[in-house]
C-alpha positions as a Markdown table, in Angstrom:
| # | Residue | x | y | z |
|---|---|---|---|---|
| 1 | Unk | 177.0 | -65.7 | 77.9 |
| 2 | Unk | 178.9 | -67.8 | 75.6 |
| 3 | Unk | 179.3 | -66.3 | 71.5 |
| 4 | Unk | 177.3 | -68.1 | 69.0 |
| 5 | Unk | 179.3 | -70.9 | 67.1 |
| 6 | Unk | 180.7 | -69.3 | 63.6 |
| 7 | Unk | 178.6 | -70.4 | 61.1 |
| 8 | Unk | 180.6 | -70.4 | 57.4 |
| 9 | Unk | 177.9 | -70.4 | 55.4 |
| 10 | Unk | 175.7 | -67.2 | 57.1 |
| 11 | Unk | 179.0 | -65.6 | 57.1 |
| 12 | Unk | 179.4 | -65.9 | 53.2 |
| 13 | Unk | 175.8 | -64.5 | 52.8 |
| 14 | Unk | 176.3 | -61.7 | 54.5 |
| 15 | Unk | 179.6 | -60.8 | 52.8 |
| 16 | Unk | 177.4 | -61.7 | 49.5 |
| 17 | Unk | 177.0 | -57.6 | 47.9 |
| 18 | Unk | 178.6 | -57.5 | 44.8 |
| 19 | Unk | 176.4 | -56.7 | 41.9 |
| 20 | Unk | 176.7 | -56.8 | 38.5 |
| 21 | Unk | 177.8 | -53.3 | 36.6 |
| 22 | Unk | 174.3 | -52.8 | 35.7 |
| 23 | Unk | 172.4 | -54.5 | 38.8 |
| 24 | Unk | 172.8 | -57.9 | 38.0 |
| 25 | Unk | 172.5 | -60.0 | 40.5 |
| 26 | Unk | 175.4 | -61.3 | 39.6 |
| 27 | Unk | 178.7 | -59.4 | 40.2 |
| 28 | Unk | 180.4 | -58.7 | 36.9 |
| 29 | Unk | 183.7 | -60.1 | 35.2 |
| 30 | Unk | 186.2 | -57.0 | 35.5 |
| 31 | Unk | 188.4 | -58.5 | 31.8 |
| 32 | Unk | 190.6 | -55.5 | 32.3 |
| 33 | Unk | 194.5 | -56.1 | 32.6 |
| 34 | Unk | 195.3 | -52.7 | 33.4 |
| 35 | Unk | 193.2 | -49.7 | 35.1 |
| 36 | Unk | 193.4 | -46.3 | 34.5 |
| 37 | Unk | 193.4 | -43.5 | 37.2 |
| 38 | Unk | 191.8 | -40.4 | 36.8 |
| 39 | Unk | 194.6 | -38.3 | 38.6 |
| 40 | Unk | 198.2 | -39.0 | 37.6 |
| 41 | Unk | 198.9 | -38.2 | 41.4 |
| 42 | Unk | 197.4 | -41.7 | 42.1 |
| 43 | Unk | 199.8 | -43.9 | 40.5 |
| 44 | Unk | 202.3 | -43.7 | 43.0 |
| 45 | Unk | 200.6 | -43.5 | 45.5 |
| 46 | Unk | 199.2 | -47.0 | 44.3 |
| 47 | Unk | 203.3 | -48.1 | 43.8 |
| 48 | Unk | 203.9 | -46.9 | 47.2 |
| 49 | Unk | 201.3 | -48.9 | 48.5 |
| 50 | Unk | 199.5 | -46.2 | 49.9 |
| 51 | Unk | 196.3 | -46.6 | 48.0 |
| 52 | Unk | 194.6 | -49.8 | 46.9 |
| 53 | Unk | 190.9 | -51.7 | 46.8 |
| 54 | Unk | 190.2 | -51.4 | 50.0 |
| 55 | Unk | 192.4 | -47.8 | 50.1 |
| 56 | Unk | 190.6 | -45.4 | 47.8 |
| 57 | Unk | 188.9 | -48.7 | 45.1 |
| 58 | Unk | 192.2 | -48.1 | 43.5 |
| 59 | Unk | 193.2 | -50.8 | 41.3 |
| 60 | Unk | 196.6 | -51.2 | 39.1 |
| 61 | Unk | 197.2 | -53.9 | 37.5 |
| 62 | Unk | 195.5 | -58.0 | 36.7 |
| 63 | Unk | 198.6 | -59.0 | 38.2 |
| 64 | Unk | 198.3 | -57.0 | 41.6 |
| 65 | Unk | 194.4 | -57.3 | 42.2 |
| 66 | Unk | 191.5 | -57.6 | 39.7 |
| 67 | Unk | 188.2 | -56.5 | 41.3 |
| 68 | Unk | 186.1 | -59.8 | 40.1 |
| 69 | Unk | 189.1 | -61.9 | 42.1 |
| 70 | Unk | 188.8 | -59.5 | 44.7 |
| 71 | Unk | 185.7 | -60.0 | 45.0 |
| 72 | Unk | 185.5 | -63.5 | 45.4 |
| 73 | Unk | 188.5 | -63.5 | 47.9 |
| 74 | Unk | 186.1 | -61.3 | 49.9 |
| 75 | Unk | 183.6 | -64.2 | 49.8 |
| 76 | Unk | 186.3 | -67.0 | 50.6 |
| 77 | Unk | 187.5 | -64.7 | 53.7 |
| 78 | Unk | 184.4 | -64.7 | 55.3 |
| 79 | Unk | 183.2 | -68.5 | 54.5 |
| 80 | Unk | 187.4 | -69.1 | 56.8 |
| 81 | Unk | 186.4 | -66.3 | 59.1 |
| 82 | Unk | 189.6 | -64.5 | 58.8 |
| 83 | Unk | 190.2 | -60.7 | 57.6 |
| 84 | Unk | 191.1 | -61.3 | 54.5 |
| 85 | Unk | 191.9 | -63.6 | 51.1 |
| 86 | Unk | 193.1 | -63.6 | 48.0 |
| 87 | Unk | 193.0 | -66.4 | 45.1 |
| 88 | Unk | 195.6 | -67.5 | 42.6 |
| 89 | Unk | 196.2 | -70.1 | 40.1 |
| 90 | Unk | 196.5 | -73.2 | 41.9 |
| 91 | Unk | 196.4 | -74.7 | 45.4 |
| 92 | Unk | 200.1 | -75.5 | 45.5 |
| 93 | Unk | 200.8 | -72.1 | 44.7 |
| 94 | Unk | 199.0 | -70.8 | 47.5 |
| 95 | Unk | 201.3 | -73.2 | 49.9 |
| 96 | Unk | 204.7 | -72.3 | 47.8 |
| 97 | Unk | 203.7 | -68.1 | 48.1 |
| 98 | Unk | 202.5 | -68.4 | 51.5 |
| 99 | Unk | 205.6 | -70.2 | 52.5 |
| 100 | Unk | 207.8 | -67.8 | 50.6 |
| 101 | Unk | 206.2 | -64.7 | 52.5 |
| 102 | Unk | 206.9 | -66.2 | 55.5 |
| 103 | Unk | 210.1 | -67.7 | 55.0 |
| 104 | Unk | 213.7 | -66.5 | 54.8 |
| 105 | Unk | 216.8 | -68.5 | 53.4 |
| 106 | Unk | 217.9 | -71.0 | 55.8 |
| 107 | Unk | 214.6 | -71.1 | 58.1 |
| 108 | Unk | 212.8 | -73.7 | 59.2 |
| 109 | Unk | 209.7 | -75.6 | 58.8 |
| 110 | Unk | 208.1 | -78.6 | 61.1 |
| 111 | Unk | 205.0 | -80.2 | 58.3 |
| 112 | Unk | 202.9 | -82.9 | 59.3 |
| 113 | Unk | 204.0 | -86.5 | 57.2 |
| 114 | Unk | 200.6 | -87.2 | 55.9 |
| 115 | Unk | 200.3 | -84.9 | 53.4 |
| 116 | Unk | 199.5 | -83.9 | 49.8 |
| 117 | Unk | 202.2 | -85.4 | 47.9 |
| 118 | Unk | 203.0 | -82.4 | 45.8 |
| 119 | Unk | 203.4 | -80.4 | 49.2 |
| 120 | Unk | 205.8 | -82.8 | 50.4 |
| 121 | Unk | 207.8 | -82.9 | 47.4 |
| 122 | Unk | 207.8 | -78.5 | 47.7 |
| 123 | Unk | 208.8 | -78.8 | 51.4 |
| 124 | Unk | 210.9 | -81.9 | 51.3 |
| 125 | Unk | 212.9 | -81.5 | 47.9 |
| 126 | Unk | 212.4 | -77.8 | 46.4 |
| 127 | Unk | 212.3 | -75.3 | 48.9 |
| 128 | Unk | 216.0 | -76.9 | 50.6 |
| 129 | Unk | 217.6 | -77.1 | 47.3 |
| 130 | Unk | 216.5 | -74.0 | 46.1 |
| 131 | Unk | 216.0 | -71.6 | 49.0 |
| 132 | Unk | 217.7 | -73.2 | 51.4 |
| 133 | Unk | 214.4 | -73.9 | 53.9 |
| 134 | Unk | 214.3 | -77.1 | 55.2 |
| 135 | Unk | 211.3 | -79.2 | 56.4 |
| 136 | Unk | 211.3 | -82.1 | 59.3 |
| 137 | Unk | 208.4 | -84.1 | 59.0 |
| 138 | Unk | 206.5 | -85.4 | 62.2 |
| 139 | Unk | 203.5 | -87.0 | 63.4 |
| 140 | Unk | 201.2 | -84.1 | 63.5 |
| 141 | Unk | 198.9 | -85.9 | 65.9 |
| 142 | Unk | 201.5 | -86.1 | 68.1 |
| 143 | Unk | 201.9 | -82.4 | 69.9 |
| 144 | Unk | 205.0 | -83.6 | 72.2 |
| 145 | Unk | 207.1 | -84.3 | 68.7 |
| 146 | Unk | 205.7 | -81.3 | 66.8 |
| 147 | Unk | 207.5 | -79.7 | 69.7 |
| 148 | Unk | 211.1 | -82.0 | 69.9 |
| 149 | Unk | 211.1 | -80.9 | 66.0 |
| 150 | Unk | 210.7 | -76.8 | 66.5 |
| 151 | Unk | 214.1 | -75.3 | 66.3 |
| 152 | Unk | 215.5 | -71.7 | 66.9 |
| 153 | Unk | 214.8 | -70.6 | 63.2 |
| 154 | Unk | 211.4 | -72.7 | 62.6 |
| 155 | Unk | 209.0 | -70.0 | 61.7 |
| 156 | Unk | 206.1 | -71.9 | 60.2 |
| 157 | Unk | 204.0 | -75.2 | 61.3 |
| 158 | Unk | 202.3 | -76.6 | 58.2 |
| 159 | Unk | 199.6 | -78.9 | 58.6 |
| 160 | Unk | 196.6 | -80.1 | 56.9 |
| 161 | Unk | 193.5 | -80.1 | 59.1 |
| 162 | Unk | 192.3 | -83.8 | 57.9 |
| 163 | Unk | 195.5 | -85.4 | 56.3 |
| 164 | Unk | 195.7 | -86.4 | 53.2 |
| 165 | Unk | 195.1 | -89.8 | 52.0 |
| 166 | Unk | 195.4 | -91.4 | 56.0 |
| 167 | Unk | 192.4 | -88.2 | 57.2 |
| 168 | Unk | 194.1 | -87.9 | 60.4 |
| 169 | Unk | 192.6 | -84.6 | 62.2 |
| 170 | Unk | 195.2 | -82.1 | 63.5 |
| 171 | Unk | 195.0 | -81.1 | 66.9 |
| 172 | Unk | 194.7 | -77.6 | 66.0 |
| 173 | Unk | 194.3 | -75.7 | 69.1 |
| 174 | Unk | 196.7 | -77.5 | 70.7 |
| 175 | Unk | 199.4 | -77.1 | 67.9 |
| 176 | Unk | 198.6 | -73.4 | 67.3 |
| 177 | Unk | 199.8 | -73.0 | 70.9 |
| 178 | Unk | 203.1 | -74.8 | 70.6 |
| 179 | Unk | 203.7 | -72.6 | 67.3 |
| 180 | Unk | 202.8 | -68.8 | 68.6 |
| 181 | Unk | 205.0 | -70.0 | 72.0 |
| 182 | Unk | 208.1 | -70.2 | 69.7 |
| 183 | Unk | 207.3 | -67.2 | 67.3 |
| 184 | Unk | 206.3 | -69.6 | 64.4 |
| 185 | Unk | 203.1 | -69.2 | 62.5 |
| 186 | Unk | 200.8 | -72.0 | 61.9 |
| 187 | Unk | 199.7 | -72.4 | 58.0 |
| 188 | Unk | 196.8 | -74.9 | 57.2 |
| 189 | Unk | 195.6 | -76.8 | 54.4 |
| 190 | Unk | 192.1 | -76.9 | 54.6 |
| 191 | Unk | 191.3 | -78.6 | 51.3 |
| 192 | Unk | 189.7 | -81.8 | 52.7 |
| 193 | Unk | 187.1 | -79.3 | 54.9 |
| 194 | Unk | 185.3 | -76.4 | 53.5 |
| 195 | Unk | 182.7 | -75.4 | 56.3 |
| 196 | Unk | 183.2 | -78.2 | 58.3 |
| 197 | Unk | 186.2 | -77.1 | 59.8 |
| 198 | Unk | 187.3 | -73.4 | 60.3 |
| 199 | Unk | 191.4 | -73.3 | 61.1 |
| 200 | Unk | 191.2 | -69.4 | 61.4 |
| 201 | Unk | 189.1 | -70.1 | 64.8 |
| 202 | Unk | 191.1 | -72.9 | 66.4 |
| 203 | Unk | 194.2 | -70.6 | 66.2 |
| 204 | Unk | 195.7 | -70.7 | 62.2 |
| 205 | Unk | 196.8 | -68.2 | 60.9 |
| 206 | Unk | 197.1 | -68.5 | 57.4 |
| 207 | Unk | 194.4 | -71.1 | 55.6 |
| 208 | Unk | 195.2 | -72.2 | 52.1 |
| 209 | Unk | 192.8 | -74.3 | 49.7 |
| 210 | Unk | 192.7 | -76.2 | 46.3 |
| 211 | Unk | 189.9 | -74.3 | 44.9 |
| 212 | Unk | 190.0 | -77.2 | 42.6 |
| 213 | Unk | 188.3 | -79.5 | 45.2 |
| 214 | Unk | 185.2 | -79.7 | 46.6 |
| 215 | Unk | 185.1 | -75.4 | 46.7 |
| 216 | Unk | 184.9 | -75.3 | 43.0 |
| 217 | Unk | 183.0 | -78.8 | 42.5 |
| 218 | Unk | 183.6 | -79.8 | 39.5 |
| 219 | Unk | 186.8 | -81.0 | 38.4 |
| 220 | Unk | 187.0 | -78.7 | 35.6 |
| 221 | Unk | 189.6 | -75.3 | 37.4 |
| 222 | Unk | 192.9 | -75.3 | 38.7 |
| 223 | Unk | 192.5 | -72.8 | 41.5 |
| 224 | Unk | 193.8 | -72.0 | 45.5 |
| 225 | Unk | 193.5 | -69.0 | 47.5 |
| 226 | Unk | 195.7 | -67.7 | 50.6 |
| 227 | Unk | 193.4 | -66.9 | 53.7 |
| 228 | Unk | 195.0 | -64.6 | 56.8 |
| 229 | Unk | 195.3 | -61.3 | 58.1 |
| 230 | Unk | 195.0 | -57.4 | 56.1 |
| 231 | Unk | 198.5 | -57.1 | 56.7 |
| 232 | Unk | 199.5 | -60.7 | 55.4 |
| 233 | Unk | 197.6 | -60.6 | 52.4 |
| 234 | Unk | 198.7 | -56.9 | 51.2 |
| 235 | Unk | 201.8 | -58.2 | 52.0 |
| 236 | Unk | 201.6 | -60.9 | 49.2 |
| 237 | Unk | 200.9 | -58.4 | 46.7 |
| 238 | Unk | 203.5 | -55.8 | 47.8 |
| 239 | Unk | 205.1 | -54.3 | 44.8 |
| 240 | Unk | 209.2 | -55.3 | 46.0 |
| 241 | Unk | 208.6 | -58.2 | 48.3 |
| 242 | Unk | 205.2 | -59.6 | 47.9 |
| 243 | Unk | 205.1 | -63.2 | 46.8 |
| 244 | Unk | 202.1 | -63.7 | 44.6 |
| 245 | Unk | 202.9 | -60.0 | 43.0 |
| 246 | Unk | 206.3 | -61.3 | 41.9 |
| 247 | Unk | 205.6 | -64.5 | 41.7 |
| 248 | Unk | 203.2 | -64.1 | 39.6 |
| 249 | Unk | 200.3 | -66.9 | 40.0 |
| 250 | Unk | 197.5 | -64.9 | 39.2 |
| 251 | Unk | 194.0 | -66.0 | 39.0 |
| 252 | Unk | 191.9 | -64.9 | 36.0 |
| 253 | Unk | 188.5 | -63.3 | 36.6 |
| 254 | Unk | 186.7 | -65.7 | 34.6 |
| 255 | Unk | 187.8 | -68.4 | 36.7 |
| 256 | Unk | 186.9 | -66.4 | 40.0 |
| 257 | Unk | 183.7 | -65.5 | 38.2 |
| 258 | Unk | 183.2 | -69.2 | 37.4 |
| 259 | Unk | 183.9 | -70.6 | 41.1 |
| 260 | Unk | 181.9 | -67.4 | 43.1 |
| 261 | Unk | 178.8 | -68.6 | 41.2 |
| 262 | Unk | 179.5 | -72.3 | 43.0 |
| 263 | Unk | 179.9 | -71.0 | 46.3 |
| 264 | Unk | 176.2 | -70.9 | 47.4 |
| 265 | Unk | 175.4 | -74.8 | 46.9 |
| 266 | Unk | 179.0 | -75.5 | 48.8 |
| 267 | Unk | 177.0 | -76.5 | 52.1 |
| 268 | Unk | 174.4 | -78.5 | 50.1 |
| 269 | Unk | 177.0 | -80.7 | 48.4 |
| 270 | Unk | 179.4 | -80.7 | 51.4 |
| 271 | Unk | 176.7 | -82.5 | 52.9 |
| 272 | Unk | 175.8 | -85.0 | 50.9 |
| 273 | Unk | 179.4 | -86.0 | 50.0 |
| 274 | Unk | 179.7 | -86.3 | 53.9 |
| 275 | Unk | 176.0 | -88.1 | 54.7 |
| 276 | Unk | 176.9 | -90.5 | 51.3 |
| 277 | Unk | 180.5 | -91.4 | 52.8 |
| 278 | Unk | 178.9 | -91.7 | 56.3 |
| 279 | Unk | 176.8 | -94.6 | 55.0 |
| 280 | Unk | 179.6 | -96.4 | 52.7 |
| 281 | Unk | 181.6 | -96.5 | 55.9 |
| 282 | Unk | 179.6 | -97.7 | 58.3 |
| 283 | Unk | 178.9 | -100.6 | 56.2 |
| 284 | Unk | 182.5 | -101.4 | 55.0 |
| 285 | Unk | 182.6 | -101.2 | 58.6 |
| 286 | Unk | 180.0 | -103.5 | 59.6 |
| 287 | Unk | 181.5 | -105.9 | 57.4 |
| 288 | Unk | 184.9 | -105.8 | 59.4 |
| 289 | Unk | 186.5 | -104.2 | 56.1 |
| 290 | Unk | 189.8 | -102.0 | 57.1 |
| 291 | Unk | 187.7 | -98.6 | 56.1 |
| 292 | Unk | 189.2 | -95.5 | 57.8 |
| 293 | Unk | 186.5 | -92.4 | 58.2 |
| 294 | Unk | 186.3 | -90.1 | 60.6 |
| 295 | Unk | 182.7 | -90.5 | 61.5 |
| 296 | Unk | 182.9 | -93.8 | 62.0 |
| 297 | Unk | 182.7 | -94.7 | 66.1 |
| 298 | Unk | 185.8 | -96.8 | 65.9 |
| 299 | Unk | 187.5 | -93.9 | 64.7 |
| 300 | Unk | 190.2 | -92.4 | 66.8 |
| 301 | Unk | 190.0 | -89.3 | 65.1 |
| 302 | Unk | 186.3 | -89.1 | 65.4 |
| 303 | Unk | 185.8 | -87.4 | 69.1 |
| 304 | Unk | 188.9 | -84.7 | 67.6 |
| 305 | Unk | 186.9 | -84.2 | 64.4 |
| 306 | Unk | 183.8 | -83.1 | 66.4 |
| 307 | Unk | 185.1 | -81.2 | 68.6 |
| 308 | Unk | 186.8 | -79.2 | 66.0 |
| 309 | Unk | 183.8 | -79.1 | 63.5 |
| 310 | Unk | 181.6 | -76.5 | 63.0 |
| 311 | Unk | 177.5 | -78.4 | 63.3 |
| 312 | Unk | 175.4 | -79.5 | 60.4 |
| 313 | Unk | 178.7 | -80.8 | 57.8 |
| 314 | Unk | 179.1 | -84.1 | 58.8 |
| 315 | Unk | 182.3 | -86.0 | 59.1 |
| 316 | Unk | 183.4 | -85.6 | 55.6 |
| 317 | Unk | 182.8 | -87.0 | 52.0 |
| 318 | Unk | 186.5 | -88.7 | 51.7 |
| 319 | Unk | 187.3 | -92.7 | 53.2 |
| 320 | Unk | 189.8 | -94.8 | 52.5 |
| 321 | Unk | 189.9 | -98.8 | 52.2 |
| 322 | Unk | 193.3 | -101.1 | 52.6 |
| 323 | Unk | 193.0 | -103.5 | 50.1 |
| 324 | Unk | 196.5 | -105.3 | 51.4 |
| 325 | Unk | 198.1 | -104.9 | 47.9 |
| 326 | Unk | 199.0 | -102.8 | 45.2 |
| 327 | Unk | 197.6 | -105.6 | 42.7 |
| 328 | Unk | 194.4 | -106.2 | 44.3 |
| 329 | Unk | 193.5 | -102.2 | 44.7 |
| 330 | Unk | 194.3 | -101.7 | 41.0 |
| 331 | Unk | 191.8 | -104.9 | 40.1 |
| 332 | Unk | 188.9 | -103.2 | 42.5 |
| 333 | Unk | 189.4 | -99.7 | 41.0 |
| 334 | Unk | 189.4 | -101.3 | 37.4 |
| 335 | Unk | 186.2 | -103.3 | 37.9 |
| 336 | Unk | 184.2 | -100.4 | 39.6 |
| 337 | Unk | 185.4 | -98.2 | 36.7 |
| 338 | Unk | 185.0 | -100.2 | 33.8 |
| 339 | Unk | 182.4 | -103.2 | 34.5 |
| 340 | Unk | 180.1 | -101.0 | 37.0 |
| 341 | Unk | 180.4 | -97.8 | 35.7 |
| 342 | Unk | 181.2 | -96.6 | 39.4 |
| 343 | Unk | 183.3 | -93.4 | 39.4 |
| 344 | Unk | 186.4 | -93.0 | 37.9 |
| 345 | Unk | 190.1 | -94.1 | 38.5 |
| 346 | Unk | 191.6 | -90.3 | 38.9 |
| 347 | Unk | 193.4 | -88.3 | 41.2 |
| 348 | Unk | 191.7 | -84.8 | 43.0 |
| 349 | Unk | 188.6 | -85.2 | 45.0 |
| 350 | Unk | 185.2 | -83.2 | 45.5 |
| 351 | Unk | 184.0 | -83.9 | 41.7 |
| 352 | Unk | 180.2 | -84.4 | 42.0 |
| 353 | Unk | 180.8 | -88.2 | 40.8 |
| 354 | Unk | 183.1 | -90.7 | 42.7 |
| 355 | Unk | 187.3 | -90.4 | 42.1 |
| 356 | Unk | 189.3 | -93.3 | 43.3 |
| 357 | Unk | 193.0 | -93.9 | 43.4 |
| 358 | Unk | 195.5 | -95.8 | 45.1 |
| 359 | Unk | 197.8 | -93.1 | 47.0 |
| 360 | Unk | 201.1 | -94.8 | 47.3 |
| 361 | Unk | 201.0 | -95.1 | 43.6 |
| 362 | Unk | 199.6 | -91.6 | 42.7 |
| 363 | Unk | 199.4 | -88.6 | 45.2 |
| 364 | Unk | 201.9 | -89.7 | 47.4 |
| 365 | Unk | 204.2 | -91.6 | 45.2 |
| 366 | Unk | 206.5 | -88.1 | 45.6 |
| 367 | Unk | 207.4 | -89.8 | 49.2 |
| 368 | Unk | 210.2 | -92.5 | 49.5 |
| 369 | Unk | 208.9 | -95.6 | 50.7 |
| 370 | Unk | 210.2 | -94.9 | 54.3 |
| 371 | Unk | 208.3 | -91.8 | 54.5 |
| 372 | Unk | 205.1 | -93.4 | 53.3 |
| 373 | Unk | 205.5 | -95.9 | 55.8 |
| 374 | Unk | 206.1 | -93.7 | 58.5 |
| 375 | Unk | 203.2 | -92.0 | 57.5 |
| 376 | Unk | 200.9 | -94.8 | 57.3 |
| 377 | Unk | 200.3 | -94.9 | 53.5 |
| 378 | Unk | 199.9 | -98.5 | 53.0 |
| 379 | Unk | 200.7 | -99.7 | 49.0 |
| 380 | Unk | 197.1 | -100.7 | 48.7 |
| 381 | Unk | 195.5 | -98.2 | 50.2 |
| 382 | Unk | 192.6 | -96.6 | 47.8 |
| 383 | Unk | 191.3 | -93.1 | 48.3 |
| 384 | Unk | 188.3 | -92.5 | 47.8 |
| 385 | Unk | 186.4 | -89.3 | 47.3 |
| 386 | Unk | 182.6 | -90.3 | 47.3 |
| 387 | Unk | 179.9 | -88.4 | 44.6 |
| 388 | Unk | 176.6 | -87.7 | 44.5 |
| 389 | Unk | 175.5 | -88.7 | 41.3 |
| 390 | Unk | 172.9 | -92.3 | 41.5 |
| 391 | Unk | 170.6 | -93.8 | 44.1 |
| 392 | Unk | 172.6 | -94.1 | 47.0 |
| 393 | Unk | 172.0 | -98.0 | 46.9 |
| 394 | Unk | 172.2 | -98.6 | 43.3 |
| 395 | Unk | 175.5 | -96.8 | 44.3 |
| 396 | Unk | 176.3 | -99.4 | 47.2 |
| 397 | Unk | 175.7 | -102.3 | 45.5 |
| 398 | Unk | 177.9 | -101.9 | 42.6 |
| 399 | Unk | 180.9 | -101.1 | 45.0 |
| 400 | Unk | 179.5 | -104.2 | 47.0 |
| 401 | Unk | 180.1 | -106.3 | 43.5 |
| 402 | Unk | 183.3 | -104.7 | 43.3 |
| 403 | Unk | 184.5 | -106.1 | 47.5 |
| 404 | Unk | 183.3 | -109.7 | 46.1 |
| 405 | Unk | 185.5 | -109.6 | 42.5 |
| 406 | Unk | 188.7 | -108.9 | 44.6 |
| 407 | Unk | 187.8 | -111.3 | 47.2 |
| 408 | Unk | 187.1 | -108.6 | 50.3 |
| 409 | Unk | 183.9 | -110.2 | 50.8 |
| 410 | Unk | 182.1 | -113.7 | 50.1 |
């Protein structure tokens, strides 16, 4: 008999036992910066890395682990279906201390080139010039040149698992192999995904997020968290090598408070950003627009998608649209904005109300224009991360107004 598919969300709910000091049902905010121990015996034994949370509920420092941030990692784990998490202060830092713990000076990395423009400016500029790891960049789709690019001292394959802004799919399974057959481990972004797609299963083995996206929900924290094995996470936060210990992007327990109390309506608004950008799509697509979504049936990245998705998320909640030129998306992207009062003209993406921006020009721009071009990140190109706020068609036909003021449509 075949094992039941994993199912993020019933995994979260069981993991779901922290409660408040006094039996809330809410877990409580630990504000603490420091902890006390109640045998002086115990202090190195926490520096020596022989006690700990899990090791005795030892805790030493805000720095090191905080319980409320503990806590939530906890949740995050389970909702990736990996041992272990932890959260810090951004999503970027997750991908710089992730690639720091697994990285030495003058390794090696093969990334995908469609991605976050911020991680391509770490991996591409950064990380050579200042720790002497280098980066080739390669069509992730494309498993025969993710394996031309792997050299003797590549020990990591990065890769988001729906690219951003072009939301290509990664061939996970079949890149994991080509990584673990040459010693390297396989790190994925899996920002664009919550739920729908679980990395950890399809052979990751590190996941990292922006918290700040559609996890969190509201545009309002700057948040990531690092998902992966006991032993890869304690080694982050190991006192002399640890890379979020010494590093020092530490996530305050307000803020973890603030996004564990989001988690449980994830797979409601996951959903609806998905079944929303389902129904833009298919009609851009009727239309003979140049809309890219993965759920569409003219996508080529639709039959990878499902196969890789876990049942009941849909295909997504983010689409893009070529408007041909840099002039034209900017005049769309103003009129929805400003004459329709259609979602805003901003970067990020899972904020409860529509965000549109032209990529080449924003999240991207870190790439040379050769690099975008390889990539496939056309100059007007607008992203576009669809809300939930309005009736669906009161929602259409303003964006429908907005096709016929730049000329996409009669």
């Amino acid at each position: 008999m075949s094992a039941a598919p994993f199912d993020p969300v019933r995994a979260m709910a069981d993991a779901r036992h922290e409660f408040g000091e006094h039996g809330g049902v809410n877990m409580s905010i630990e504000a603490s910066t420091t902890f006390t121990v109640m045998d002086a015996r115990t202090m190195p034994e926490i520096f020596q890395g022989h006690a700990g949370p899990d090791q005795g509920g030892c805790y030493l420092y805000g720095r090191h682990f905080n319980p409320t941030v503990y806590a939530l990692g906890r949740s995050l784990a389970a909702m990736e279906g990996t041992q272990a998490a932890y959260p810090c202060a951004s999503g970027l830092a997750a991908i710089a201390c992730t690639l720091m713990q697994l990285c030495e000076p003058g390794d090696h990395i093969v990334a995908a080139n469609t991605i976050y423009g911020g991680t391509f400016a770490l991996l591409n500029d950064f990380f050579p010039a200042r720790t002497g790891v280098t980066a080739t960049f390669v069509d992730i789709t494309d498993a025969d040149a993710v394996e031309a690019a792997m050299t003797e001292r590549t020990t990591v394959v990065f890769a988001e698992s729906v690219s951003n802004p072009t939301l290509k799919v990664t061939n996970l399974p079949a890149i994991a192999r080509i990584a673990h057959a040459r010693g390297a481990a396989l790190v994925v972004d899996n920002t664009f995904s919550p739920l729908m797609i679980s990395p950890a299963n399809h052979g990751a083995d590190v996941v990292v997020h922006s918290l700040t996206k559609y996890i969190n929900g509201a545009s309002d924290i700057i948040a990531g968290v690092i998902c992966g094995s006991k032993e890869f996470v304690s080694g982050l936060m190991d006192l002399k090598l640890g890379s979020l210990m010494l590093m020092g992007p530490t996530m305050d327990p307000q803020t973890a408070f603030a996004i564990s109390m989001r988690l449980p309506h994830l797979p409601l608004r996951v959903k609806e950003h998905a079944r929303r950008a389902q129904i833009f799509a298919d009609r851009l697509s009727e239309r003979g627009l140049p809309v890219e979504y993965p759920g569409l049936e003219s996508s080529a990245q639709r039959e990878r998608l499902a196969a890789l998705s876990n049942p009941g998320y849909g295909f997504g909640g983010m689409l893009t649209l070529d408007l041909g030129t840099t002039e034209r998306a900017f005049s769309f992207m103003e009129y929805l904005q400003n004459k329709e009062g259609f979602g805003y003209m901003a970067v990020s993406l899972g904020y409860f109300d529509t965000l549109m921006s032209c990529s080449a020009s924003s999240t991207s721009s870190e790439m040379s224009e050769d690099a975008m071009r390889e990539a496939g990140i056309l100059p007007g190109l607008v992203r576009v991360s669809i809300g939930f706020t309005g009736e669906i068609e009161q929602r259409w036909d303003q964006f429908e107004r907005g096709l016929k003021s730049v000329g996409m449509i009669g």
